[in-house]
Backbone as ProteinMPNN parsed JSONL, in Angstrom:
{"seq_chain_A": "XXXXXXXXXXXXXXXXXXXXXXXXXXXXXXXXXXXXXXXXXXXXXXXXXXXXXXXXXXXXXXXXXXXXXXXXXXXXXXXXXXX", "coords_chain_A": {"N_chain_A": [[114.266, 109.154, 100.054], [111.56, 109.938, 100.544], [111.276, 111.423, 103.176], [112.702, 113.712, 102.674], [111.034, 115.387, 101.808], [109.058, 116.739, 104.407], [107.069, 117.979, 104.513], [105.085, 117.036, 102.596], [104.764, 114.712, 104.432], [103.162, 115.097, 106.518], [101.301, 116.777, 104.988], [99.984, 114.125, 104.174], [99.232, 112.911, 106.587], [97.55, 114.694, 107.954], [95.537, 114.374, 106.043], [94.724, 112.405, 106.875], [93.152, 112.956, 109.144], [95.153, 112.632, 110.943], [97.828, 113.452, 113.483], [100.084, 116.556, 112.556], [102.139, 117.921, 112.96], [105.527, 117.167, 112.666], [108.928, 116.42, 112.484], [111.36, 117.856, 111.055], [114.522, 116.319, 108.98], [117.503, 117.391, 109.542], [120.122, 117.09, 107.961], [120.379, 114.899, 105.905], [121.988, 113.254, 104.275], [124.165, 112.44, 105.725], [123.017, 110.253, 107.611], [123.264, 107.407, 109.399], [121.223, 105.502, 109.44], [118.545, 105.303, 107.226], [115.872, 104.791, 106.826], [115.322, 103.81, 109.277], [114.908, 106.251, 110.886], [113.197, 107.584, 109.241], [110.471, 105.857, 109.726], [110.975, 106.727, 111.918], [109.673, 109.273, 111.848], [107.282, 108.812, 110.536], [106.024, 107.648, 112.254], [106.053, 109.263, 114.615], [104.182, 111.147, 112.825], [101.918, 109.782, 113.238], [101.257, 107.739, 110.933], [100.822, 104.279, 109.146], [103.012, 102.648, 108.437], [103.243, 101.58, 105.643], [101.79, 100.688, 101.634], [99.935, 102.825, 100.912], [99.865, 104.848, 102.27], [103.188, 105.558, 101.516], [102.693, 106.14, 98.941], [100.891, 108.202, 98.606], [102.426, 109.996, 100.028], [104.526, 110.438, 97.871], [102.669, 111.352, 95.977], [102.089, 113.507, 97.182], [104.777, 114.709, 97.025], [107.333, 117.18, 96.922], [109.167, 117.876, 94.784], [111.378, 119.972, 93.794], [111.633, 120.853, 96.469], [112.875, 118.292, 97.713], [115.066, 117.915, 95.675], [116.497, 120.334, 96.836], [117.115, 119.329, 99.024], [118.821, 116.919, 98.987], [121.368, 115.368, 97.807], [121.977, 113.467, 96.265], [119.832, 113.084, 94.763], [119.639, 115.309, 93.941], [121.651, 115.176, 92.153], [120.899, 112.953, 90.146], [118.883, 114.735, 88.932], [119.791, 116.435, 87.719], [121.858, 115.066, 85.837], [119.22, 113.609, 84.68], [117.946, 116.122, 83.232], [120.056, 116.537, 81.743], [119.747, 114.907, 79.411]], "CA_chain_A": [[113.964, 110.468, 99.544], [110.486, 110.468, 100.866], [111.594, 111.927, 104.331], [113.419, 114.642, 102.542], [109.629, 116.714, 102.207], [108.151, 116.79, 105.954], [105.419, 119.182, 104.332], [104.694, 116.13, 102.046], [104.235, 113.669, 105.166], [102.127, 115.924, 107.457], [99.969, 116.807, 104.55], [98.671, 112.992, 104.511], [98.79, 113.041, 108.332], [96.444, 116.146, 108.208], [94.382, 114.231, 105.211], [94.08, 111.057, 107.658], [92.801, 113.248, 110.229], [96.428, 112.374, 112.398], [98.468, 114.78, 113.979], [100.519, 117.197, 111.191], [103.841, 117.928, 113.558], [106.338, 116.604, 112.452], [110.108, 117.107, 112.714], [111.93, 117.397, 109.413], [115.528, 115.581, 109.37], [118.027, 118.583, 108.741], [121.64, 116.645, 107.544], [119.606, 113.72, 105.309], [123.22, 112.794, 103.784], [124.655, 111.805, 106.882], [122.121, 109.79, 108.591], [124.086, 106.111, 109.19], [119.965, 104.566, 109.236], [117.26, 106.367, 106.974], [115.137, 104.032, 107.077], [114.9, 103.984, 110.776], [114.362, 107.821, 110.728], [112.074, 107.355, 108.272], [109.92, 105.907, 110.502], [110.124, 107.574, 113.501], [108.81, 110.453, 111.247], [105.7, 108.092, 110.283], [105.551, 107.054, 113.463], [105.536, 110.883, 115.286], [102.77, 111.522, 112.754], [100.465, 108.508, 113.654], [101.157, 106.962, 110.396], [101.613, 103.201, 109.313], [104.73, 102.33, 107.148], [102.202, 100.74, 104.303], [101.857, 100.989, 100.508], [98.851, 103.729, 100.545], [100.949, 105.969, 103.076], [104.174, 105.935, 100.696], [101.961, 106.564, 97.758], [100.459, 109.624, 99.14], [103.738, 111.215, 100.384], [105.517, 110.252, 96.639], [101.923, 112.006, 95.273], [102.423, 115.032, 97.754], [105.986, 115.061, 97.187], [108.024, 118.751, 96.593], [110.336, 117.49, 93.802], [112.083, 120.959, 94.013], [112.199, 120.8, 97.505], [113.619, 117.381, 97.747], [116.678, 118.2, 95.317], [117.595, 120.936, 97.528], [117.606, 118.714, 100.273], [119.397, 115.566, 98.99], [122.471, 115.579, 97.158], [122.42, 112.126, 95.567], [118.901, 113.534, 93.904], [119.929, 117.019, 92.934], [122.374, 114.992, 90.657], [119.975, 112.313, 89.603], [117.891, 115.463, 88.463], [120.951, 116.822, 86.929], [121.471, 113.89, 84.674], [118.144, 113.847, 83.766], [117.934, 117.204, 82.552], [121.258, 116.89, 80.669], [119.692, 113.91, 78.604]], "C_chain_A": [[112.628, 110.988, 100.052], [110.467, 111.741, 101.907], [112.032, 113.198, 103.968], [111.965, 116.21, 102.266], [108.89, 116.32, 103.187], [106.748, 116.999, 105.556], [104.99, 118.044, 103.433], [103.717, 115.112, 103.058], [103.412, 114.463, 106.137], [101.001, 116.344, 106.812], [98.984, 115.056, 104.305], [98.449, 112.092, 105.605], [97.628, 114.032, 108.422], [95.538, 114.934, 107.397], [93.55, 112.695, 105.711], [93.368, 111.483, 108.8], [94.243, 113.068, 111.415], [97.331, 113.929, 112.537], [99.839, 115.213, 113.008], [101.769, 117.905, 111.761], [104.659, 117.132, 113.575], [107.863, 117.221, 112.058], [111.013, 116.786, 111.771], [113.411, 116.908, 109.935], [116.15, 116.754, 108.822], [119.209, 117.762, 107.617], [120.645, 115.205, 107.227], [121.185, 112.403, 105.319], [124.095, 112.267, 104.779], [123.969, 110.501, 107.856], [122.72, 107.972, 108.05], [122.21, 105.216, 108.694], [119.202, 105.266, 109.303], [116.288, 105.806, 107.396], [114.654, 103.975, 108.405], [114.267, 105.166, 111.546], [113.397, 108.278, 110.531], [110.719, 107.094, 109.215], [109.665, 106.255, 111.802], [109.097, 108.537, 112.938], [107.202, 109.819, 110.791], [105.226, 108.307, 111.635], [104.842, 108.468, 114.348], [104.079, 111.362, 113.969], [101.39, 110.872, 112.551], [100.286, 107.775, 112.22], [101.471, 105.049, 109.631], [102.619, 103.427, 108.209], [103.975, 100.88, 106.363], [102.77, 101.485, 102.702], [101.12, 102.432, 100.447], [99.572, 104.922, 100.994], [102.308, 106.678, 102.103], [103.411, 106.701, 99.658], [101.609, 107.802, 97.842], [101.445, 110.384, 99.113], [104.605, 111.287, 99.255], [104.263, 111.479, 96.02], [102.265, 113.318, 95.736], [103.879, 115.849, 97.966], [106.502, 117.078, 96.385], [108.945, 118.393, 96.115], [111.646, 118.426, 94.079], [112.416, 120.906, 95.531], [113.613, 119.588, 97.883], [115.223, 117.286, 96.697], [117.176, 118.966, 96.029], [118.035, 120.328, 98.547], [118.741, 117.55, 100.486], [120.385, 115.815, 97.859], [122.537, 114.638, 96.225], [120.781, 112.579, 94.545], [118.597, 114.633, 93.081], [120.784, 116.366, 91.724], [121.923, 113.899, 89.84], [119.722, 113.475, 88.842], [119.007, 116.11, 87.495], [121.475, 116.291, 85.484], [120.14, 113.618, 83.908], [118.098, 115.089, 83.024], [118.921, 117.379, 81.332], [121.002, 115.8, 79.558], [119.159, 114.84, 77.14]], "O_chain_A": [[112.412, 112.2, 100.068], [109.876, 112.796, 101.678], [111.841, 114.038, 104.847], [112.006, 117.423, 102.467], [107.995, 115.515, 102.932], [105.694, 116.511, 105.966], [103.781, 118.159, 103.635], [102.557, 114.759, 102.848], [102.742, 113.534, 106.587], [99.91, 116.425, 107.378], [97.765, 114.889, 104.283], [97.831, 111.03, 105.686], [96.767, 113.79, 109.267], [94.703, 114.435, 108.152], [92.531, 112.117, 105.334], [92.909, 110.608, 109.535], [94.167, 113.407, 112.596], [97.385, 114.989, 111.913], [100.621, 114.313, 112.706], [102.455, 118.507, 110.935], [104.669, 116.28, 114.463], [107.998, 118.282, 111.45], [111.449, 115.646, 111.609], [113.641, 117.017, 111.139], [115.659, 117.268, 107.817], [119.019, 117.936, 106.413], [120.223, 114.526, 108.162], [121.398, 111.352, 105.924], [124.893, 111.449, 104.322], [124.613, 109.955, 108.752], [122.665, 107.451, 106.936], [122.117, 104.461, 107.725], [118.8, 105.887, 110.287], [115.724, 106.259, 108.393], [113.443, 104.115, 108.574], [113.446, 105.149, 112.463], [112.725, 109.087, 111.17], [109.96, 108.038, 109.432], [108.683, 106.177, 112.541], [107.949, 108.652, 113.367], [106.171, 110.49, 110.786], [104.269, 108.979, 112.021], [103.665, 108.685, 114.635], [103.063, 111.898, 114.411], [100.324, 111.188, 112.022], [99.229, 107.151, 112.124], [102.65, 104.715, 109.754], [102.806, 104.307, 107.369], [104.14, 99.669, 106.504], [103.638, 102.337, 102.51], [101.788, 103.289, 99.869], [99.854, 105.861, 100.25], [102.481, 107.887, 101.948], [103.563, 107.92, 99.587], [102.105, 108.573, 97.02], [101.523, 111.355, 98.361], [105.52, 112.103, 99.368], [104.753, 112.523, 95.59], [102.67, 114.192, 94.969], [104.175, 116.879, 98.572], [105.938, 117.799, 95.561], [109.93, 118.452, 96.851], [112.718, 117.963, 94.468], [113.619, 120.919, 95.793], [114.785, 119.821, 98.178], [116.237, 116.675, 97.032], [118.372, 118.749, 96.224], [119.128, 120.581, 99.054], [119.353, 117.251, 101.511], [120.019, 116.575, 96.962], [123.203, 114.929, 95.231], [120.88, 112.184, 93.383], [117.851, 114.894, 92.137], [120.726, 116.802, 90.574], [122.502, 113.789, 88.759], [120.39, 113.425, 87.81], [118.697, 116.14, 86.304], [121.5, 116.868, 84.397], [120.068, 113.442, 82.691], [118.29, 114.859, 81.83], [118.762, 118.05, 80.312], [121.908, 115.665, 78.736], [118.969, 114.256, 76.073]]}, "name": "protein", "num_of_chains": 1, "seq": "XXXXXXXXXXXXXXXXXXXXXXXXXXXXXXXXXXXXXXXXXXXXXXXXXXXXXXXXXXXXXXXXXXXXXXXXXXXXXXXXXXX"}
């Protein structure tokens, strides 16, 4: 789900000083290996695939964004709400 806000991972590429282009994944729900994705997108913005890195991009996350993007989290969020 991280991957699913770009503008999340480029803002703590920008806040490391690393480069803040980065190329969002359009079709999340399809992708046979996120994980692998996942990090290219670290990787294109000079970051490592650590604890501090995740942490950041979960802190700078776009909740709202990320349900529109992911299907399996729009209905997570769905269920929550209906509790």
């Amino acid at each position: 789900m991280l991957m699913a806000d770009e503008e999340a991972v480029m803002k703590v590429a920008r806040d490391r000083g690393k480069s803040t282009a980065v190329k969002g994944i359009k079709k999340l729900e399809v992708l046979s290996d996120p994980k692998t994705e996942f990090l290219r997108m670290l990787s294109e913005a000079g970051l490592p695939a650590d604890e501090q890195v995740y942490k950041g991009i979960a802190s700078a996350a776009d909740l709202a964004r990320i349900e529109q993007r992911c299907l399996r989290f729009e209905q997570l969020c769905k269920c929550v709400h209906a509790c």
